[in-house]
N, C-alpha and C positions, 0 to 999 in steps of 0.2 A: 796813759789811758788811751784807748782805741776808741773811736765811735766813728761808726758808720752812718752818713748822713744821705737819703735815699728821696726822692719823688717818689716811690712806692708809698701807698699808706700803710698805716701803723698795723693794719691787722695783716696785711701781704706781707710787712718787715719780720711781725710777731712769728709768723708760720714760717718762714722761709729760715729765721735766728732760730726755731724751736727744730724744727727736720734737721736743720746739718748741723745740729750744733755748734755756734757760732760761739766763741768765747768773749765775744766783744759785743758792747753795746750799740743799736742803731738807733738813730731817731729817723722823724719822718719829716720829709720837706714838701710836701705835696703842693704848694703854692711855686715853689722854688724860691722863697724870700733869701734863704740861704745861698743856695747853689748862686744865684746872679749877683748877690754883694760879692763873694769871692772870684766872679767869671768863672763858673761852673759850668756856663751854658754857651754852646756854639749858636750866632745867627746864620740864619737862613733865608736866603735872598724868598721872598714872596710865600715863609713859612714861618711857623710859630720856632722859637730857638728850641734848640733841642738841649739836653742832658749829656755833659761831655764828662766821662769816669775818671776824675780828678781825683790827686792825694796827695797832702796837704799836711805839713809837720808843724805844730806848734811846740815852739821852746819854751822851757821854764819861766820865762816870764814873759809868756801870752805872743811874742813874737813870730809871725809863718816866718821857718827858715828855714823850709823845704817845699817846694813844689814839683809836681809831675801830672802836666796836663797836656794829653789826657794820659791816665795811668795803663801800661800798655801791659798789663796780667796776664797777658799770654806769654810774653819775651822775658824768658830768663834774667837777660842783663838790667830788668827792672826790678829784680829784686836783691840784685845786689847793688844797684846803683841807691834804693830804698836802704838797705841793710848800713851802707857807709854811709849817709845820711842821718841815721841814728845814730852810729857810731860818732859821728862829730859831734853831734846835739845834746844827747843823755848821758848823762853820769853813768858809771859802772852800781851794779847793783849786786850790794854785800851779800858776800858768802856767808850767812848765818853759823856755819861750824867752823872753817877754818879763816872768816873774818877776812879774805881776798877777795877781790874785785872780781866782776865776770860781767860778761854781758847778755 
């Protein structure tokens, strides 16, 4: 499961997941309670921290065993570095017809 965890509020998340149709779930961190227990957020000498685009794998039993912060969406090799990441963590997901694994 995906979920996207955002300091936008929930009505900016609602609109922005309903336009690009987003296939994955966000929640909304508008406090940043979330984003600062994980170090989500970069300090700033004589400013308030900012929002740093982190992405975060939790494995099958609740353990983070992937981190990439911050998550760099523009560089290709981040999403293949993302891609073997999964590849090591998630089980293969059955072929319903011919019962082989795939990912």
């Amino acid at each position: 499961m995906l979920i996207g965890i955002s300091t936008d509020s929930p009505q900016a998340l609602m609109e922005w997941a309903r336009d690009d149709e987003f296939p994955f779930l966000f929640a909304s961190d508008e406090e940043g309670t979330v984003g600062r227990r994980y170090g989500a957020f970069l300090d700033r000498p004589g400013g308030p921290p900012i929002d740093n685009r982190s992405l975060f794998i939790v494995d099958p039993e609740g353990r983070i065993a992937y981190v990439a912060a911050p998550f760099r969406e523009i560089d290709p090799t981040a999403y293949e570095d993302l891609g073997a990441a999964i590849a090591r963590i998630a089980p293969p997901i059955e072929d319903e017809v011919g019962g082989g694994g795939r990912r």
